[in-house]
MISE-192000 format. One line per field, with one value per residue (C-alpha): z, x, y; residue number from 1. Coordinates in pm, whole numbers. Example, Ala and Ser with C-alpha at 12.3 -4.5 7.8 and 13.67 -1.06 7.14 Angstrom:
2
up	780,714
east	1230,1367
north	-450,-106
num	1,2
//
This chain:
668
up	-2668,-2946,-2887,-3085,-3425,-3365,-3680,-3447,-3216,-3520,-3639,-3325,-3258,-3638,-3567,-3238,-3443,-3725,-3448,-3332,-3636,-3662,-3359,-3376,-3739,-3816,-4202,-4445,-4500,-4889,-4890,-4622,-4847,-5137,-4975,-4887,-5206,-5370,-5118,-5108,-5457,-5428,-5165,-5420,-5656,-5356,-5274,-5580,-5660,-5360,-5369,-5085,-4970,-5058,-4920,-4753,-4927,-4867,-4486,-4522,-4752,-4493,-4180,-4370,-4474,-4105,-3973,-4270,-4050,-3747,-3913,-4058,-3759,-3562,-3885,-3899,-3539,-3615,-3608,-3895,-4148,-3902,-3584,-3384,-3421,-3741,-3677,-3376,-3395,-3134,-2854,-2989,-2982,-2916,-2843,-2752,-2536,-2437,-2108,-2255,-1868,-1532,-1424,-1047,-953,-815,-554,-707,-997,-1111,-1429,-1728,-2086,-2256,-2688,-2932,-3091,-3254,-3281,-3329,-3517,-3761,-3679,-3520,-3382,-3101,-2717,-2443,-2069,-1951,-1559,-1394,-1104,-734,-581,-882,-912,-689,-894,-1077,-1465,-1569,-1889,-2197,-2057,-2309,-2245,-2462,-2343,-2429,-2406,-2561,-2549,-2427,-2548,-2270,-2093,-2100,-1804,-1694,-1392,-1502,-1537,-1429,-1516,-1882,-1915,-2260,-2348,-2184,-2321,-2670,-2661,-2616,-2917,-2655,-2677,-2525,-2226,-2094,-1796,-1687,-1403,-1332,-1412,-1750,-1935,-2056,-1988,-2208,-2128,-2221,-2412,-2640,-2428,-2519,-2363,-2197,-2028,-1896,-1798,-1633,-1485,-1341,-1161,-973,-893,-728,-544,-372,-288,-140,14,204,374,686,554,708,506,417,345,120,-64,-137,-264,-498,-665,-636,-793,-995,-1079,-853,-691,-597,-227,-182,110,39,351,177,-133,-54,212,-114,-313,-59,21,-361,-393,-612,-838,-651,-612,-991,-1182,-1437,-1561,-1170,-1129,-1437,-1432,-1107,-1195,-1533,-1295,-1041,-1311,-1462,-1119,-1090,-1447,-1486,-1414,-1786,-1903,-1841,-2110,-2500,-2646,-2287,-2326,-2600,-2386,-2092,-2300,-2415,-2056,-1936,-2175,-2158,-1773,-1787,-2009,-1783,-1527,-1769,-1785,-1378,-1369,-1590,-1901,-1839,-2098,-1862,-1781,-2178,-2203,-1948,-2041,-2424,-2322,-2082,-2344,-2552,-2298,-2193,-2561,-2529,-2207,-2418,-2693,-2406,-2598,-2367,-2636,-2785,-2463,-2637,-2942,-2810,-2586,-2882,-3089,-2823,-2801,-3189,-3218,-2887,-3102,-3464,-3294,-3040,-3124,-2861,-2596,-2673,-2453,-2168,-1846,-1755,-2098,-2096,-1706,-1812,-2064,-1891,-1632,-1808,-2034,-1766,-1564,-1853,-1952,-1638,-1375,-1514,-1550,-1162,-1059,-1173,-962,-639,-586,-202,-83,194,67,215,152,-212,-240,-33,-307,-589,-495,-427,-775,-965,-770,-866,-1236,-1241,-1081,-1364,-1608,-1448,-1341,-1562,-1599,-1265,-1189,-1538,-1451,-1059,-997,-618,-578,-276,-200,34,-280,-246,93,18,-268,5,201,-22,-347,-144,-22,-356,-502,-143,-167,-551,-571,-212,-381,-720,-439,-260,-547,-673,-351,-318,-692,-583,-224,-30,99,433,726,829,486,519,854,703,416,588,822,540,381,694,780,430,472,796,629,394,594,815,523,385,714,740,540,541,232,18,-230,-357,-634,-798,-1103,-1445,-1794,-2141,-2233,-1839,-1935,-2268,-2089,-1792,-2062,-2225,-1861,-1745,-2053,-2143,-1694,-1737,-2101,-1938,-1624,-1768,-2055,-1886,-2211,-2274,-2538,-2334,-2036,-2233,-2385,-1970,-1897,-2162,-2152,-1771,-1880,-2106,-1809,-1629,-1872,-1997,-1569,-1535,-1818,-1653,-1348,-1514,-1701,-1386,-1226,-1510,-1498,-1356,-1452,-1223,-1236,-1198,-1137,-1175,-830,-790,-574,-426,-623,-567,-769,-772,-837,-915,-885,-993,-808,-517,-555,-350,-355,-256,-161,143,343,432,63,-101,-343,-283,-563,-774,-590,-604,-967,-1035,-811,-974,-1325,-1236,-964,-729,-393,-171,-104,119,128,177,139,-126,-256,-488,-678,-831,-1059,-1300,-1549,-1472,-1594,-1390,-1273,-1026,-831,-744,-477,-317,-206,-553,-439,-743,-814,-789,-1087,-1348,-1639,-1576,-1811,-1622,-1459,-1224,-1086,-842,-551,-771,-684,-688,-970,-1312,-1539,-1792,-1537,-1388,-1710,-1849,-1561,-1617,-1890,-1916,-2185,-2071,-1828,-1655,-1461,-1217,-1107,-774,-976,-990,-1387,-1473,-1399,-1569,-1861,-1787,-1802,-2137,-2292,-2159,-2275,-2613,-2673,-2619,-2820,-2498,-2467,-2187,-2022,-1809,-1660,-1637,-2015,-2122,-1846,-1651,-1699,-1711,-1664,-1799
east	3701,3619,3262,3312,3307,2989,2806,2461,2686,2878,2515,2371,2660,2608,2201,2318,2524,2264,2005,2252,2277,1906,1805,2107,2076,1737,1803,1470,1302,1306,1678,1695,1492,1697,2036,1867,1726,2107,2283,2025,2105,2478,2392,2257,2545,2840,2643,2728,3039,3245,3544,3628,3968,3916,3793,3493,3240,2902,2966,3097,2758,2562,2675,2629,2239,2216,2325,2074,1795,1914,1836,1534,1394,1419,1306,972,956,971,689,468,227,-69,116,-97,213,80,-278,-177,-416,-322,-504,-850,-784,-1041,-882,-968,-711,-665,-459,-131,17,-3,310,372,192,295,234,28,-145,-173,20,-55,94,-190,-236,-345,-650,-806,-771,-996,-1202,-880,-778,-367,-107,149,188,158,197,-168,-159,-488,-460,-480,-801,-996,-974,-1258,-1064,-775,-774,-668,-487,-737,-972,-1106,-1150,-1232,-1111,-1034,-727,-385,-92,250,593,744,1001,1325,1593,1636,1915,2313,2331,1941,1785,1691,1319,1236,1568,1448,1062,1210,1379,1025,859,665,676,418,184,-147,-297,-639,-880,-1171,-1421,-1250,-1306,-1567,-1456,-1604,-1792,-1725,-1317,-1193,-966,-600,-403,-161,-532,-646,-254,-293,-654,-560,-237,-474,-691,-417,-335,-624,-680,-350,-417,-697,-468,-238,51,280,247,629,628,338,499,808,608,443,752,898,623,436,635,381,642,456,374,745,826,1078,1297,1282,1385,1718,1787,1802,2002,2274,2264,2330,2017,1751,1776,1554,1269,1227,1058,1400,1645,1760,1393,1294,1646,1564,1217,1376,1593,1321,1094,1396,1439,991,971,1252,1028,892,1187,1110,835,886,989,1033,1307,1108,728,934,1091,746,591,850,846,508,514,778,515,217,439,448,115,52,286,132,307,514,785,1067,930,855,1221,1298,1092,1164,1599,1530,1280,1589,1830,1583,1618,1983,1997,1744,2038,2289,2570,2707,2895,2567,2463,2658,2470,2126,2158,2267,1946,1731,1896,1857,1500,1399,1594,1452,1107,1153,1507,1442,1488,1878,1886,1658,1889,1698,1780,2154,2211,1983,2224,2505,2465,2368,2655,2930,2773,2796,3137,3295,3131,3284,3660,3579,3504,3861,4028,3958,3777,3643,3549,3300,2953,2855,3174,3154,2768,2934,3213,2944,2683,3006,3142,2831,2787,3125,3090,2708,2878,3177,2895,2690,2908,2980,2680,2585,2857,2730,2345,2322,2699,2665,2915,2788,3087,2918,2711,2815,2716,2381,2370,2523,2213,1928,1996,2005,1684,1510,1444,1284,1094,994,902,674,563,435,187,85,-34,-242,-364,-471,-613,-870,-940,-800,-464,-440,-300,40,166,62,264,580,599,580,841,1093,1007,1075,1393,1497,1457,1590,1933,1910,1874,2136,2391,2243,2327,2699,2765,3102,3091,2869,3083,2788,2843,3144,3151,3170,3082,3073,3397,3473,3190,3310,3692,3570,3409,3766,3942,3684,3700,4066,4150,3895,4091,4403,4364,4194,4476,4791,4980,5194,4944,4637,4784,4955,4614,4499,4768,4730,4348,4395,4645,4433,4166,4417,4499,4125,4087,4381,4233,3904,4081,4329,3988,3798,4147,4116,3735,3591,3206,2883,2576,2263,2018,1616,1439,1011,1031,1384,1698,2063,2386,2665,3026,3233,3664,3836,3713,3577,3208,3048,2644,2464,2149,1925,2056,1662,1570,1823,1726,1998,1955,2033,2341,2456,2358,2634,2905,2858,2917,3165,3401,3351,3533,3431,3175,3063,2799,2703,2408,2324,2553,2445,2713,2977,3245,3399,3650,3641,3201,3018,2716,2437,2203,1871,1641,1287,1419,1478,1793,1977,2314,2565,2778,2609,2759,2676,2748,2434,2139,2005,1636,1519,1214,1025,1122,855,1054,1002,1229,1180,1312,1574,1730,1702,1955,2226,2366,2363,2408,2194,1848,1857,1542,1514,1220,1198,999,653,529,343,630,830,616,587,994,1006,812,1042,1316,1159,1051,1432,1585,1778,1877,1638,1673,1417,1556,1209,1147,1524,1697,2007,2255,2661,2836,3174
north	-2681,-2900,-2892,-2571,-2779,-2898,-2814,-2697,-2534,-2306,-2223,-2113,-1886,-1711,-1697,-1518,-1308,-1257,-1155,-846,-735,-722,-596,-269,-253,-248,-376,-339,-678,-660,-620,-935,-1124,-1087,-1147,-1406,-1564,-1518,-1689,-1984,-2003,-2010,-2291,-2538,-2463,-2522,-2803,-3005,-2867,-2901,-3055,-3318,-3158,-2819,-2495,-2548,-2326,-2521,-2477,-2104,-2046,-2229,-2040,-1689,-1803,-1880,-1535,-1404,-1577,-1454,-1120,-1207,-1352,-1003,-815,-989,-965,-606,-371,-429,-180,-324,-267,-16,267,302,360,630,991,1225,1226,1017,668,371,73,-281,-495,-848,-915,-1139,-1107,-1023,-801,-766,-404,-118,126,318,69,-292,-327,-581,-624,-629,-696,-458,-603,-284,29,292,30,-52,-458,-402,-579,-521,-450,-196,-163,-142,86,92,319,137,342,234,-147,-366,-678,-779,-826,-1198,-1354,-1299,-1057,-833,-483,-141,181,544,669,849,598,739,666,480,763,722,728,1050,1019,910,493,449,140,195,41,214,5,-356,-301,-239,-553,-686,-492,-307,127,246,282,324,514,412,369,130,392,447,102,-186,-498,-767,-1070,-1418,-1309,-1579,-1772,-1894,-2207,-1899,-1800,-2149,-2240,-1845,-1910,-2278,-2140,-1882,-2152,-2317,-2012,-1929,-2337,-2311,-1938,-2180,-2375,-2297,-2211,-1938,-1610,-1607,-1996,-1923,-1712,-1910,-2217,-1984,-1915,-2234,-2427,-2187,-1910,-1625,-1411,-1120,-1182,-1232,-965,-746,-868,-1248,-1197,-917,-1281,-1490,-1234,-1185,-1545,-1619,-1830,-1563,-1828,-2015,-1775,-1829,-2147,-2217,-2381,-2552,-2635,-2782,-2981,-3154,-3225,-3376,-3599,-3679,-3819,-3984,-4212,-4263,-4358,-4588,-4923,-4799,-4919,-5258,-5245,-5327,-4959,-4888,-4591,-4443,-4455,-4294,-4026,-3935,-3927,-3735,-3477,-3472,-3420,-3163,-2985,-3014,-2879,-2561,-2580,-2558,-2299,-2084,-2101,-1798,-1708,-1820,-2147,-2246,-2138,-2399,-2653,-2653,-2617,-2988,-3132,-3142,-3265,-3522,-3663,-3628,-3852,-4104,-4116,-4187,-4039,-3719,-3592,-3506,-3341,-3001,-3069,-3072,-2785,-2575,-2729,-2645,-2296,-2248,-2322,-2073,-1815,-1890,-1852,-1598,-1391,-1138,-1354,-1353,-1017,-1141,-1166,-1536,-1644,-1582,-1725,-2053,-2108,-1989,-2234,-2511,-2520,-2464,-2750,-2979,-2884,-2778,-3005,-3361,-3158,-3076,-3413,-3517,-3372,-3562,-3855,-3922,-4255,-4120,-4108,-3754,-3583,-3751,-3581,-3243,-3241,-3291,-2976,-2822,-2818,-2805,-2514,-2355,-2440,-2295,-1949,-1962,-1988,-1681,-1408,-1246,-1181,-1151,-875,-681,-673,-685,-522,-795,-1116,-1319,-1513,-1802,-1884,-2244,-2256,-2159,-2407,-2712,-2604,-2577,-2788,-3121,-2991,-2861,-3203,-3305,-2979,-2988,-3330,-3318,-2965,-3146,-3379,-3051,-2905,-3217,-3275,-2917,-2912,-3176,-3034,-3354,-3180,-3350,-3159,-3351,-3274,-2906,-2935,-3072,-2863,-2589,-2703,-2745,-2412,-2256,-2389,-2329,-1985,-1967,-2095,-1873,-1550,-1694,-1675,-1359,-1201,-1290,-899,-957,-1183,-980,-802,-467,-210,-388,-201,-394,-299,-459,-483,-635,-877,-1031,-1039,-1224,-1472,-1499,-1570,-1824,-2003,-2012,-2095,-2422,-2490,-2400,-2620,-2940,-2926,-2753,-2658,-2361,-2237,-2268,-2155,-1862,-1780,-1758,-1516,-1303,-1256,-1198,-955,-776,-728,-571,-365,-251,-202,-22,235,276,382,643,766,837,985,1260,1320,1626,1742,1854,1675,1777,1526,1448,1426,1493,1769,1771,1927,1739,1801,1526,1635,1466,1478,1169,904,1124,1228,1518,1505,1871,1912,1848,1503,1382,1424,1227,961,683,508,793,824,388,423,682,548,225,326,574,358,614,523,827,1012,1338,1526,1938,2151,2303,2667,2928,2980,2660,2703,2402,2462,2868,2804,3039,2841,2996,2821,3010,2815,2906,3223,3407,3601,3725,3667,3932,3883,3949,3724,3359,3012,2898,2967,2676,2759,2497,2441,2673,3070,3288,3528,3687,3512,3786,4097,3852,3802,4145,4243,3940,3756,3396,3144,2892,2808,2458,2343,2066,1861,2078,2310,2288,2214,2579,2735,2526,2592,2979,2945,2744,3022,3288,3114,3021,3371,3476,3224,3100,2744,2604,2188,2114,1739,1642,1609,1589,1433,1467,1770,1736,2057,1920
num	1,2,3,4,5,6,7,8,9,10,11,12,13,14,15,16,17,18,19,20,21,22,23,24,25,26,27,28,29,30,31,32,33,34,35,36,37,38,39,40,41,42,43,44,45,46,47,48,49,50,51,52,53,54,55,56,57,58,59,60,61,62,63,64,65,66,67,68,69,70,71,72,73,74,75,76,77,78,79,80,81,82,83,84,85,86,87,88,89,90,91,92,93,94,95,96,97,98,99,100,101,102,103,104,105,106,107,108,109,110,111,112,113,114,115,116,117,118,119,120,121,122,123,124,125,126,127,128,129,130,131,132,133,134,135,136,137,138,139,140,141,142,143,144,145,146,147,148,149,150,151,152,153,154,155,156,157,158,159,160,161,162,163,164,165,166,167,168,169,170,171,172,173,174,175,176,177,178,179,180,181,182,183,184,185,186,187,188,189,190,191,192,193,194,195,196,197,198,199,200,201,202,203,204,205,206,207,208,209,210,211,212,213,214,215,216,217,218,219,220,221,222,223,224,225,226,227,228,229,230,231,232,233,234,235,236,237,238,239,240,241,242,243,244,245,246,247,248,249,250,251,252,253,254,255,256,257,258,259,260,261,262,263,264,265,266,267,268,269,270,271,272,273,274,275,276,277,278,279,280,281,282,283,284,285,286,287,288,289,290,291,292,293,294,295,296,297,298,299,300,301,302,303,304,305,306,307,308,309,310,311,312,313,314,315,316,317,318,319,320,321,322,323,324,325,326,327,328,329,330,331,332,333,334,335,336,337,338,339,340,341,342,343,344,345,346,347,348,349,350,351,352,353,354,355,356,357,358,359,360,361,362,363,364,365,366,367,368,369,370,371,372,373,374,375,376,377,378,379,380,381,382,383,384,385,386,387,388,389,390,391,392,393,394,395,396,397,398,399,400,401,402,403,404,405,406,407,408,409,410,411,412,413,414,415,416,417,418,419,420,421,422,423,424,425,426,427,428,429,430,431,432,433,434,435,436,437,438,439,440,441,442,443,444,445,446,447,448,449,450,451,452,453,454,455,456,457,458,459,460,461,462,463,464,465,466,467,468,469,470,471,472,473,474,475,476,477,478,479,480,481,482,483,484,485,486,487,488,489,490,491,492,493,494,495,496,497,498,499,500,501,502,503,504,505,506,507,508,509,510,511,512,513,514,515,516,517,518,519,520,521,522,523,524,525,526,527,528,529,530,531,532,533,534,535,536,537,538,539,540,541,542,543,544,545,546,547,548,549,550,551,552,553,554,555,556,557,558,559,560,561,562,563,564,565,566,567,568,569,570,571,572,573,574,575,576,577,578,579,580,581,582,583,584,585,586,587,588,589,590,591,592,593,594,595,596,597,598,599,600,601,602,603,604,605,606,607,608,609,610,611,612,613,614,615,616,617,618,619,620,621,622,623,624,625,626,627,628,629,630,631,632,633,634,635,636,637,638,639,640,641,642,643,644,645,646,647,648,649,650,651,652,653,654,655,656,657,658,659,660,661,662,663,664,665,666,667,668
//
C-alpha cells in the first residue's frame, strides 16, 4: 500500500472527504470562502518557513485547503439566488425548458430532464423531471428542444414503503427537486432551439439508430449493439437484461469503464506504426485521445461515458510516460479533476464501480499473475481474463452487495466467455457504425455481427440460467460495506506480503465483520413491530417476529417488491402469509382493522383505528361510540374520503396518518 503516499492520491481522498462534508453539511458559502482565504494565507507562510526535517505543515495546510474545495465545489454546485426554487408562486408558473436528456420512459409517459431557462418571465437556473403523458405524444422530444409550458412543479415524493428505493434521495444528489406533469396538448414547442455539442452528439447517435433500425438485425441483437456502442439501452427486453444480471455481465449493457478500456487498447495495437514517425509517441497519444473522444461523441456524450473517457484519457497519458508506478497517480488525477468539476458524481453508483474496478485491476491483477505462470498459450490467456476478472469483482462488491443486494458466483465464467469476445465485437462494432453512418453497410457484415451478438447472448442466458449460483437478497448495509473494503484490502496486503502485521490486520478486520454481523442478527432476534404498508388500492400489513415475517392481506394483490424490500433490510429468513384480521394486538396495543364492510369493533377502547378499501361509514358517529388514540389510513381508500376523514380527525384534534402523504406506519 504505498501508493497511499502519493501526493495526488492523499489529495483526492481529502477532496472526497471535503465533498461529504458539503453535500451532508450544507456549510454557507461566505463562511467557506473565508476559511478558505485564511488557510491560503497560512499556506504561503508554511511554505517558506518549513523546516526540512520537521513537522510537515505545508503538506498538512495543503491537504486541509484541499478538503476546503471539496466543500466548496458542492456549495457552488448548490442551489443558487437564481435557481428556479426561488422564483416558485403557487400554482401560476410559466416556464420555458430545454431538453438536457432523454431518460428511458415509462408506462405511462416519456420522461426527460429538462433545464430551467425562465421562469415566469424571470431568467433561472436548475433542473426538473419533465413527464409527458403516453396518449398525448405523436413524437419524442430530443436534446435541446425548447419548449414553454404551464404548469405547477411538484416536490419529488419521497419513499413511502420500509427500505424502498429512495429517488427524492438519488435526484438530490443530482441538484434536481422537482417534477413536471404534462401532455402534448399542454405545451409550445419552439422552433429552430439553440443547439449544444450534448444536442448534436444526442441528435447524431439517433441518426445512427434509426440507420441501423434499417438494417436486418435481430430485434434482441439490436438492442444489445445499442448499448454496447452507443449507450441506448431502452429497447433492451426485460428477459435480456435480468440474463446479464444473473450472469454477472450488466456491465456490459453499459458504454464504461470495460468499454472505453478496450477501445483504449485496440487503438493502442492500430496506431502503433505512428510510432515510427519523428514525435511518433506524442502524435499517437494525441490521436488516440482524440479518438477515444469522438467515440464520446457517437455515443452521445452521456454523463457516464465523459466519465469514462476523461478516467482513460488520463491513463492513456500514463501508458505514453511508460512508468506504471504512475499508473496510481494518474488515475487519482483523473479522479480529482471529474470531482473538482462535477462533485456529485462521487455518489453515482457507475462512478464508484468505474473506479472500483479500475484500481483493483491495476493493483490486484499484476499480484495475481504471480502466483502461477503457465506455459500454454490459451490456459496462459484463460488464467489472465480469469484474474482480471477476480480482481475487477474484489474491486466491485462491495458495492455490488450494498446497491443490488445479488452475488452471481459464475461471474468469471461469464467474463471467460464474453471479454475475449468484446474487443472482436467493439472493434467490428466501431466499422458497423461508420459503415452505417454513410449508408454503405454491406450485408455479410450485417450477417456476422449479428451472429456474434447472438451467440453472445445465448452464453449469457445459458449462465444466467444455472439458479443455483445466484446468491439474491443478501442483505448488506453501510457499515458491512466500508468492512468488506477493510477485508479486501488488508487479504490482497496480507497475501502479496505475508507478515504477521498484515495478516493480523486481515484477521482482525474479518473479525470485526463478524462481530458487527453477529449484532445485526441478535438485533433482528429482539425486534417485534407491525407494519403497515402503502399499496394503490390494495391494503397489506407485514409483521414481523425476529427474523420471521408474516404478510396479511389478499395473496393476488400483493406487491412483491414491497415485500423483498423489507426482508432485505431486515434479514428476514421466513415468511407466511394470511388474510387479512380485524383485530391485532402488539405489545398489549389494541389495534382494529375496519375493511369495506364497516363492521364496528366490539371493544370499545382501541390504540388504533385502521380504515382500509374505503368503508362506506361516518367517521364522526363511529368515533363518538369508541375511544381511540389514533386514525391510520391506507392507500386502499379512495382520496375524498380520505380527505372527508382528515377533516374529521382535524376537527377533533385526533392524530390522523394517511400512508399516502406520510408514508409507511410501524406499530412498535
Amino acid at each position: 500500500m504505498q501508493q497511499i503516499n502519493f501526493i495526488s492520491i492523499k489529495l483526492t481522498l481529502f477532496l472526497i472527504l471535503g465533498i461529504l462534508l458539503g453535500f451532508y453539511f450544507e456549510p454557507k458559502f461566505l463562511h467557506v470562502l473565508i476559511a478558505l482565504a485564511i488557510l491560503l494565507v497560512f499556506l504561503a507562510v508554511t511554505f517558506k518557513k518549513q523546516p526540512r526535517n520537521g513537522f510537515p505543515f505545508f503538506g498538512v495546510v495543503a491537504c486541509i485547503i484541499t478538503l476546503i474545495l471539496g466543500i466548496l465545489a458542492v456549495v457552488i454546485s448548490n442551489p443558487n439566488h437564481n435557481h428556479y426554487v426561488n422564483h416558485l408562486d403557487a400554482h401560476d408558473n410559466i416556464w420555458l425548458l430545454k431538453i438536457d436528456e432523454v431518460l428511458k420512459p415509462s408506462a405511462y409517459a416519456k420522461r426527460y430532464i429538462v433545464k430551467a431557462q425562465s421562469l415566469n418571465q424571470n431568467e433561472v437556473t436548475g433542473k426538473l423531471i419533465l413527464r409527458i403523458a403516453n396518449d398525448s405524444v405523436n413524437s419524442p422530444l430530443y436534446v435541446d428542444d425548447e419548449l414553454a409550458l404551464f404548469g405547477e412543479a411538484k416536490a419529488t415524493p419521497k419513499p413511502l414503503n420500509h427500505s424502498q428505493f429512495d429517488y427524492k434521495e438519488f435526484l438530490k444528489k443530482k441538484h434536481i427537486y422537482h417534477q413536471l406533469n404534462t401532455s402534448k396538448n399542454e405545451f409550445i414547442l419552439k422552433q429552430n432551439s439553440s443547439k449544444t455539442i450534448f444536442g448534436y452528439a444526442s441528435n447524431f447517435r439517433a441518426y445512427l439508430i434509426e440507420k441501423l433500425k434499417k438494417e436486418s438485425f435481430g430485434k434482441e441483437e439490436l438492442s444489445i449493439i445499442q448499448a454496447l456502442l452507443l449507450g441506448q439501452r431502452n429497447d433492451i427486453s426485460e428477459e435480456t437484461y435480468n440474463n446479464y444480471k444473473n450472469a454477472g455481465a450488466i456491465h456490459i449493457l453499459a458504454v464504461s469503464g470495460l468499454h472505453i478500456g478496450i477501445l483504449l487498447l485496440l487503438l493502442q495495437f492500430v496506431l502503433k506504426p505512428l510510432e515510427l514517425l519523428p514525435k511518433g509517441k506524442t502524435i499517437k497519444l494525441i490521436v488516440l485521445v482524440f479518438c477515444l473522444w469522438a467515440f464520446a461523441f457517437i455515443a452521445g456524450l452521456s454523463a457516464s461515458v465523459v466519465r469514462a473517457v476523461t478516467m482513460f484519457s488520463f491513463i492513456a497519458y500514463a501508458m505514453y510516460l511508460n512508468r506504471p508506478t504512475n499508473t496510481f497517480n494518474i488515475i487519482a488525477l483523473s479522479m480529482f479533476f471529474i470531482l473538482l468539476c462535477k462533485p456529485l458524481f462521487l455518489f453515482q453508483v457507475g462512478f464508484q464501480m468505474s473506479y472500483a474496478a479500475v484500481i483493483a485491476i491495476v493493483w490486484i491483477y499484476p499480484k495475481l499473475q504471480r502466483f502461477w505462470y503457465p506455459e500454454n498459450i490459451i490456459i496462459k490467456k484463460c488464467w489472465q481474463l480469469t484474474t482480471i476478472s477476480i480482481a475487477a469483482q474484489l474491486g466491485v462488491l462491495p458495492i455490488s452487495l450494498f446497491y443490488f443486494h445479488q452475488f452471481p458466483a459464475l461471474f468469471f465464467v461469464s467474463n471467460l466467455v464474453v471479454i475475449p469476445v468484446l474487443g472482436l465485437i467493439l472493434g467490428m462494432g466501431i466499422l458497423v457504425l461508420l459503415l452505417t453512418g454513410i449508408s454503405v453497410l454491406p450485408e455479410s457484415i450485417v450477417l456476422v455481427y449479428n451472429f456474434l451478438i447472438r451467440n453472445m447472448n445465448s452464453a449469457i442466458e445459458f449462465v444466467a440460467q444455472q439458479e443455483a449460483f445466484v446468491f439474491r437478497d443478501i442483505s448488506f448495509d453501510g457499515i458491512q460495506l466500508l468492512l468488506g473494503y477493510v477485508i479486501s484490502i488488508s487479504l490482497v496486503v496480507s497475501l502479496s506480503k505475508p507478515k504477521f502485521k498484515n495478516i493480523t490486520s486481515f484477521l482482525l478486520s474479518v473479525l470485526i465483520f463478524q462481530t458487527w454481523s453477529l449484532f445485526k442478527i441478535v438485533d433482528t432476534s429482539a425486534k417485534e413491530q407491525l407494519v403497515l404498508t402503502h399499496e394503490t388500492a390494495n391494503s397489506m400489513l407485514l409483521k414481523q417476529k425476529g427474523n420471521s415475517l408474516k404478510v396479511y392481506g389478499k395473496q393476488t394483490d400483493f406487491s412483491h417488491r414491497i415485500i423483498q424490500d423489507y426482508k432485505i433490510a431486515e434479514s428476514i429468513d421466513y415468511i407466511s402469509y394470511s388474510d387479512t384480521k380485524n383485530i391485532y394486538s402488539i405489545n398489549s396495543k389494541k389495534l382494529y382493522v375496519m375493511d369495506s364492510l364497516g363492521v364496528y369493533p366490539t371493544q370499545k377502547q382501541l390504540d388504533y383505528l385502521v380504515l382500509t378499501a374505503s368503508p362506506k361509514i361516518n367517521l364522526e358517529r363511529l368515533l363518538d361510540s369508541i375511544q381511540t388514540k389514533k386514525v391510520i389510513v391506507d392507500g386502499s381508500n379512495y382520496k375524498s374520503y380520505v380527505e372527508r376523514w382528515a377533516a374529521t380527525c382535524l376537527k377533533r384534534k385526533l392524530p390522523f396518518h394517511y400512508t399516502g402523504e406520510k408514508g409507511v406506519y410501524y406499530f412498535k
